[in-house]
N, C-alpha and C positions, 0 to 999 in steps of 0.2 A: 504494500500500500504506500503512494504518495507520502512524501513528509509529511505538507502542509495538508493535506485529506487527513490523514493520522492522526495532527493537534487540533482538527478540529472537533474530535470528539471529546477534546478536553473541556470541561465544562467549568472544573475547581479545581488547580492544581494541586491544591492543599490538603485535599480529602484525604487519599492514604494514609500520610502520619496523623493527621487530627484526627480521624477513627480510630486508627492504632491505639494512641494515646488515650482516648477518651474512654475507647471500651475495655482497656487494659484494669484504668482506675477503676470501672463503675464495676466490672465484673470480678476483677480479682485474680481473671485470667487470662497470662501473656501471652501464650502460645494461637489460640485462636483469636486473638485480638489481633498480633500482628499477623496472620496468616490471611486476615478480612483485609487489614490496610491492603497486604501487597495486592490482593486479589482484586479492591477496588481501584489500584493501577491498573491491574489488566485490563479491566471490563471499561475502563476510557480508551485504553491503548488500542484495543480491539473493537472496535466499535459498540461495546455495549453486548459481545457476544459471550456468555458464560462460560459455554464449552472451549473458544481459542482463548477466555480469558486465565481458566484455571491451567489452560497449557503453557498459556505464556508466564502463568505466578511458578510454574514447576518450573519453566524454562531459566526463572530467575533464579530458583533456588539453586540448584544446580549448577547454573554457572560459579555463585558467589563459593558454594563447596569445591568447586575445582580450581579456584582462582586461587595462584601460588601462595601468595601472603595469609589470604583466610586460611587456606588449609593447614598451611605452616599454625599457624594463629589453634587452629583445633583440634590440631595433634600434641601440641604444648598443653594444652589444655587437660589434653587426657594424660599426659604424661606427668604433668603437675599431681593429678588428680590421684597416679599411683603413687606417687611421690610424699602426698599427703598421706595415703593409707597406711604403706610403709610407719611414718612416724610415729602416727597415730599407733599404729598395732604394737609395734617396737617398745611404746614408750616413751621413746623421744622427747616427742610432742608435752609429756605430763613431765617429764624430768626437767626441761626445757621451763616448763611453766613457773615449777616447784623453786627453780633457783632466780626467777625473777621476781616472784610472789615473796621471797623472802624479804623484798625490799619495797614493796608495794601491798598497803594492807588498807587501803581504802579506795571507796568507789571513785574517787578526787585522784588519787595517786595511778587510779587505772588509767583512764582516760585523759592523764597527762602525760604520763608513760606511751599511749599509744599516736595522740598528736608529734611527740618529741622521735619519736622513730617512723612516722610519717612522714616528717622534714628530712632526717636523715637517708632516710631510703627515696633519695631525687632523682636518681637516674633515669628512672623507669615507670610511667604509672602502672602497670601489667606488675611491676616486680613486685611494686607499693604495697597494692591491695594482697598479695600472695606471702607478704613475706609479716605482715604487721595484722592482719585477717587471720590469719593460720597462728602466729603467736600471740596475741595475746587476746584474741576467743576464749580462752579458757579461765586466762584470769580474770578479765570479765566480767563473765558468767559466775565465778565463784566471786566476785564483789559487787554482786547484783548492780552491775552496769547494762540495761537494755541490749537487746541487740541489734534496733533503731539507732543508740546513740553511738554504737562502737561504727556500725556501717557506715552512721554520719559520718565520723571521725577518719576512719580510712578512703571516703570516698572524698572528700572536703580537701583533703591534703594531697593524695595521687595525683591529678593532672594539673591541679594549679602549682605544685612546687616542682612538676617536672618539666611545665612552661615556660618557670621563668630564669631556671636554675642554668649556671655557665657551662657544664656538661651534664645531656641527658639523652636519650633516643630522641626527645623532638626537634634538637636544632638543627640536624641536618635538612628535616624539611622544612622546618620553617626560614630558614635561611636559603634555602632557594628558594622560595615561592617569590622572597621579597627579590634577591638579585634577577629573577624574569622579569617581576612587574617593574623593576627600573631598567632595565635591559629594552622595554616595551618605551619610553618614556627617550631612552637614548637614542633610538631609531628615529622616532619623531622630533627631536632635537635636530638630528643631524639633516632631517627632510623640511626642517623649519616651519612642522605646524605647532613647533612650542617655543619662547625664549630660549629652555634653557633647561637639563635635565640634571636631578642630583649626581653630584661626584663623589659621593660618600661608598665606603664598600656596605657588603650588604650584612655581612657581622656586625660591622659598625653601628649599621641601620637597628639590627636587631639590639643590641647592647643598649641604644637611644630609647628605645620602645618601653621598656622594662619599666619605667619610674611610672607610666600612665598605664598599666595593666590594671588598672585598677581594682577591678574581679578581682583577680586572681590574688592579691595581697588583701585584699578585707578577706574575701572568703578564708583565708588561711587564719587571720587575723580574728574574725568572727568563733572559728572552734574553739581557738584559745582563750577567748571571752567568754563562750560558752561552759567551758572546762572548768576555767577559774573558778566562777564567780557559782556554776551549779543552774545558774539561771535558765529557765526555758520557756517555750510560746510552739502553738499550735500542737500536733498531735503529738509531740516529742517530750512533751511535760506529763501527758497520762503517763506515757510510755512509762519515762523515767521513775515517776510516783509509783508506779504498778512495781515493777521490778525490784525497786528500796522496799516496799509493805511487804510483797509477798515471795521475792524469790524468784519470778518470773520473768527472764529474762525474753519469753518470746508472750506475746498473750495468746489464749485458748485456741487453738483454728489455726492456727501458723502454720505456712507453707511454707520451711527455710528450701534457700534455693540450692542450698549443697547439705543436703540432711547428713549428716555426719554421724551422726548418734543412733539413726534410725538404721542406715548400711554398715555402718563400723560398730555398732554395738556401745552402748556407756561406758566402759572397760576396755584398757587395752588387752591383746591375745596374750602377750606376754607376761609369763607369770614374777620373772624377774625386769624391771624396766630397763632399759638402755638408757646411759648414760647419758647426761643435756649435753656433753661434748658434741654426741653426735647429730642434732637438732645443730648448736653453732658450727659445727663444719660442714653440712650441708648447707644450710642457709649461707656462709663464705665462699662454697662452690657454686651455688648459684650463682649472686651476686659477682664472682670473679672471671667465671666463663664467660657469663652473659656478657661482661665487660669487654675481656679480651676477643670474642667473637664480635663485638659492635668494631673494633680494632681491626680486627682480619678480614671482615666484609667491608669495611669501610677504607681501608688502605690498599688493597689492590693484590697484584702476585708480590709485589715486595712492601708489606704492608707494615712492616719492623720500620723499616726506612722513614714510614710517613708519620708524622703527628698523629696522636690522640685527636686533637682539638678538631684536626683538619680531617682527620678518617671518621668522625662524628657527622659530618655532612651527608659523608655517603653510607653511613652500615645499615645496614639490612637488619634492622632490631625483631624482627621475628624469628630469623634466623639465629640469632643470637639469644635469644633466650629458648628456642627449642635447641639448642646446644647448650645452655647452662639448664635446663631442666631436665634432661637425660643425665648430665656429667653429676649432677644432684642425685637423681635416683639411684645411679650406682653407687656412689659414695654411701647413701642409707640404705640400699640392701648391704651391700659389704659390709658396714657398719653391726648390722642389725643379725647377722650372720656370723661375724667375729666376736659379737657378746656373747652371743648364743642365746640372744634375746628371741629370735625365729628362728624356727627350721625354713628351709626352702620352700617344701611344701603350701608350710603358710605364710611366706613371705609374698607368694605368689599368688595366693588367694586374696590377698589383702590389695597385692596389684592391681587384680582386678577389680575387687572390690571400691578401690580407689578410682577407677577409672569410672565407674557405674555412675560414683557423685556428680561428675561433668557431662555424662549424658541429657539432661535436660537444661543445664545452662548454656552447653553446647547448641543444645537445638534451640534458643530464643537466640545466639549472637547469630543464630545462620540466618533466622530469620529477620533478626535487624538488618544486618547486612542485605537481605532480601529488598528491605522496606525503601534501605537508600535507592535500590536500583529502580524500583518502580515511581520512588518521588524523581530522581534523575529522567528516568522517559519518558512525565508527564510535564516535566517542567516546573518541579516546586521553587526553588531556589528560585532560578530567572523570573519568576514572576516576584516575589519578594523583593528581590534586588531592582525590579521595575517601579515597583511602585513606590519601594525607598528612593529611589535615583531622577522619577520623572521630570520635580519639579526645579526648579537650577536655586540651588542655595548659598549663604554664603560659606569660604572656608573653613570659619569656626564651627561651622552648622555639622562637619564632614565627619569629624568622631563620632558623635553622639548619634549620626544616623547608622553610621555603620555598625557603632553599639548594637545598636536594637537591632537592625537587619541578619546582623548574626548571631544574635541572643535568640533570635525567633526560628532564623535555619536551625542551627546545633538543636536545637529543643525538639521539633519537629522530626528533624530527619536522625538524632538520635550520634550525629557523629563531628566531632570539633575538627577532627584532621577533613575531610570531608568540607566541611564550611569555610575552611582557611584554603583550599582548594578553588573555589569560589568563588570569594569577596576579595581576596589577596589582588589579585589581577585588575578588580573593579577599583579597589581601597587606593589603593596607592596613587596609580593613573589621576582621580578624581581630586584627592586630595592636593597631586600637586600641580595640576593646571589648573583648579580654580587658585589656588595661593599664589603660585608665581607670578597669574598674569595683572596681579597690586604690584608687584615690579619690589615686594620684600621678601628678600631669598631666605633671612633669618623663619621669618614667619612660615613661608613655606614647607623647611624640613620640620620644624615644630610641629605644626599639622598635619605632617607626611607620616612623621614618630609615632604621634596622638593618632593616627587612623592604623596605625602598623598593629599596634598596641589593644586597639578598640578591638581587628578582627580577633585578634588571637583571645581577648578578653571574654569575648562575646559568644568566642567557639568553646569557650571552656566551660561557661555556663551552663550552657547545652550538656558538654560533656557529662558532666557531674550531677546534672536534676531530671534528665530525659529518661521516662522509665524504659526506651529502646538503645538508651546508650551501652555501648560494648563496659566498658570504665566503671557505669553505674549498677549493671548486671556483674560485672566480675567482683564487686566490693559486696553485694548483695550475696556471694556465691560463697567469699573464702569467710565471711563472717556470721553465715549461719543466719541469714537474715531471711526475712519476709521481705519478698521484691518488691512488692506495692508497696507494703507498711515503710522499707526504707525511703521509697521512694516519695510518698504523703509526706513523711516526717522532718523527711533533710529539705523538699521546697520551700518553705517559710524561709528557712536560714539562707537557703540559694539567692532567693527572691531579695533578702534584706540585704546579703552583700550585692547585691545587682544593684538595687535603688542605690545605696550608699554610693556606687561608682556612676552610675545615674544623674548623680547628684552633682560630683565633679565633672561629669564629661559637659552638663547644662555651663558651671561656673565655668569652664573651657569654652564653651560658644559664647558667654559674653567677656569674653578678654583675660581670664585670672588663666595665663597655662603654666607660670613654672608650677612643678611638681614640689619644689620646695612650699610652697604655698599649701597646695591643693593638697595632699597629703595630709598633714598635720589636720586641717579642717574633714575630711573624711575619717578619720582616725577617733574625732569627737564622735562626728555624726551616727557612726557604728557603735559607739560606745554608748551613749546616750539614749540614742531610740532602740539600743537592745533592753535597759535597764526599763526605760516607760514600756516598750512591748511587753515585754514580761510581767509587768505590772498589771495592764490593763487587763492582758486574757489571762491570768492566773483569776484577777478579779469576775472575770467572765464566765469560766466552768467552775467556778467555786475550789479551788485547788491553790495553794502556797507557792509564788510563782518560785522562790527557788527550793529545790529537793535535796532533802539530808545527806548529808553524806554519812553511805555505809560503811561502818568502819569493824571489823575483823576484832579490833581489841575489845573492843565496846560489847562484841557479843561474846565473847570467851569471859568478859567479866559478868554476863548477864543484865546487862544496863537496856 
């Protein structure tokens, strides 16, 4: 069929993810939620035909499973997933817990413990949620901390610290995206339909961007507020309250999305545990492979030769972490095998057993991934991006549109890398031919920075509150959460550091852009309207906006 015969059966480009979405939340479930989104791509794509429509929703799925990256992406998955089992069955996992737990004896001491190695673990958001999900689940749980708010907590910090961090898997892409769109910008320079194209490199570009990410540093900024202080708003304050009273880290009816307890059993198999050595040396095998494989994909055949910094550009980080998650597994069977913590036997049953966990979080990332392709062939994005773009604004105006432009793709289509895909190409272009052509080249890059900044800000928002996001499903996965229920819980907080950055991208459109400024004044605004939100809807369901902290000593004295 014709292109333009094709889109004209598009009626609402929107439809797929807004269904997804909508009937994810109202029903409770993901899987036939998003399976309706991608199928209502089809049925535009296909003229409204249900038979070529449900050929063409297979046809998508299928691809996105063969497509080298995803697959890499859901074979890590499963292998993580023996990886986990392994620990768990071993012991590990509890020896691992027991010697952190020694040092962490309240619900306050948990969930700062798990923001502060949240931060630490920047490289990778994949590694993030798997390496801080998986450990400190269980402390926790035994310090009646939610499993709303631990999901919070791991998913809050994954993508926004591996955003804006000076080595991580995302700067090799986001660092080309921006050297194409000024590469786009130097052609038309040199053809003379612009003054004058930035001469900045594009690390540079990126490094400039970092102080207006605004997202991404409240949202980091907003858990550790939340941590502190105990304080909570919207459904994340029953949660928390539930959890303190009665012990309940999940409520009645939970659907965690990587049931742990229900396929591994409440007990590990082994009757003697394995040693927490080997939980911390696997967990450094991860972390070091993955490393040195972003190294070896990313530097070429003589890859020794090339920088770190500069082999970051180009590694192939799926590949790199499905080499640090195999070079993991062996390490914890060997492990687990030389305590004589498992026989083989069951070391391999547990393999499996572990692999069974990622069976349905697998099948919701295939079908996210599904959802992208169908808002892609109906034209979601481009329309978004149209109707943000049509009317001609001024330069200050260019952050804060493309804020919301890409707060609204990433949310929808469920994917940040994806939305900076994009908007990148659009952001840049835009921003700096309306700025240059004031004939102030200062002003220009500032607003070039500020829109660099706004997409990647905008894409991570999405990332982390989209109940179709890959990021927000794997945080829901290694933490033992209820997908929905994390995902209900953590928007309020998404939402609050969005407006807060909201807030300064406006004071950006009318003149205030150093960050030295704008900063500080955000910094209140998050502080302040978390303390009055709290206030008001503690007031509102009749509940004490901030929640006790549990504390381990208090009940051994019987207090």
């Amino acid at each position: 069929m014709p292109e333009d015969k094709r889109f004209g059966y598009i009626t609402f480009p929107l439809l797929p993810p807004l269904l997804a979405i909508a009937l994810a939340i109202v029903t409770r479930q993901v899987l036939p939620a998003l399976f309706l989104g991608v199928w209502a791509g089809g049925l535009m794509l296909t003229g409204y035909n249900p038979i070529s429509a449900t050929a063409q929703s297979l046809g998508w799925i299928v691809e996105n499973a063969t497509d080298s990256w995803n697959a890499t992406i859901l074979i890590f998955d499963f292998i993580i997933g023996a990886f986990v089992g392994l620990l768990f069955a071993s012991g590990a996992l509890h020896s691992a817990a027991s010697a952190i737990a020694g040092r962490v004896r309240s619900a306050l001491g948990a969930t700062l413990a798990s923001w502060i190695m949240g931060v630490i673990v920047f490289f990778d958001d994949y590694a993030n949620t798997i390496v801080v999900g998986s450990t400190m689940r269980p402390i926790a749980d035994r310090l009646r901390v939610s499993r709303e708010m631990l999901s919070y907590i791991v998913d809050s910090t994954a993508a926004p610290v591996a955003g804006i961090m000076l080595v991580s898997t995302w700067i090799g892409f986001e660092v080309g995206l921006i050297k194409e769109a000024v590469a786009t910008l130097e052609e038309e320079a040199l053809a003379g339909l612009i003054p004058a194209a930035p001469t900045i490199e594009a690390y540079a570009a990126w490094l400039h961007s970092i102080p207006y990410r605004f997202y991404s540093i409240f949202a980091l900024l907003l858990v550790l507020l939340v941590v502190l202080t105990r304080r909570h708003f919207g459904p994340m304050l029953k949660a928390e309250h539930r959890a303190v009273a009665t012990g309940k880290v999940l409520r009645d009816g939970a659907q965690p999305l990587m049931p742990t307890e229900t396929v591994l059993g409440e007990k590990p198999a082994a009757k003697t545990h394995a040693p927490a050595w080997l939980f911390a040396v696997s967990i450094a095998v991860l972390i070091g492979v993955t490393l040195l494989g972003m190294w070896v994909t990313g530097g070429g055949d003589r890859w020794w030769e090339t920088s770190f910094i500069d082999a970051l550009m180009n590694a192939d980080s799926a590949t790199a972490l499905l080499w640090g998650s195999f070079a993991a597994y062996i390490v914890a069977l060997a492990g687990a095998l030389a305590t004589r913590s498992l026989s083989f036997s069951v070391a391999m049953e547990y393999t499996v057993k572990g692999m069974y966990l990622m069976v349905y979080a697998n099948a919701i990332l295939l079908l996210a991934w599904s959802i992208k392709s169908a808002a892609d062939a109906v034209g979601t994005a481009e329309y978004v991006v149209h109707l943000a773009t049509a009317a001609g604004v001024s330069p200050l105006l260019v952050p804060p549109i493309i804020f919301l432009s890409a707060m609204f793709i990433s949310f929808t289509t469920g994917t940040s890398w994806g939305t900076f895909g994009i908007m990148m190409p659009i952001a840049v272009p835009m921003a700096w031919k309306l700025a240059i052509q004031t004939g102030d080249v200062d002003l220009a890059y500032t607003v070039m920075y500020a829109s660099i900044a706004a997409v990647f800000a905008g894409g991570i928002y999405g990332d982390h509150s989209s109940p179709i996001s890959d990021t927000t499903i794997m945080s829901s996965m290694f933490t033992g959460a209820d997908h929905i229920d994390h995902v209900n819980t953590q928007i309020p907080y998404a939402l609050w550091a969005a407006i807060t950055g909201g807030v300064l991208y406006v004071l950006f459109a009318i003149g205030v852009t150093s960050p030295l400024i704008l900063l500080p004044i955000g910094l209140v605004v998050l502080t302040v309207g978390h303390y009055f939100i709290s206030e008001w809807y503690g007031r509102l369901v009749g509940l004490p906006s901030k929640v006790p902290n549990y504390a381990e000593s208090l009940e051994e004295e019987g207090e």
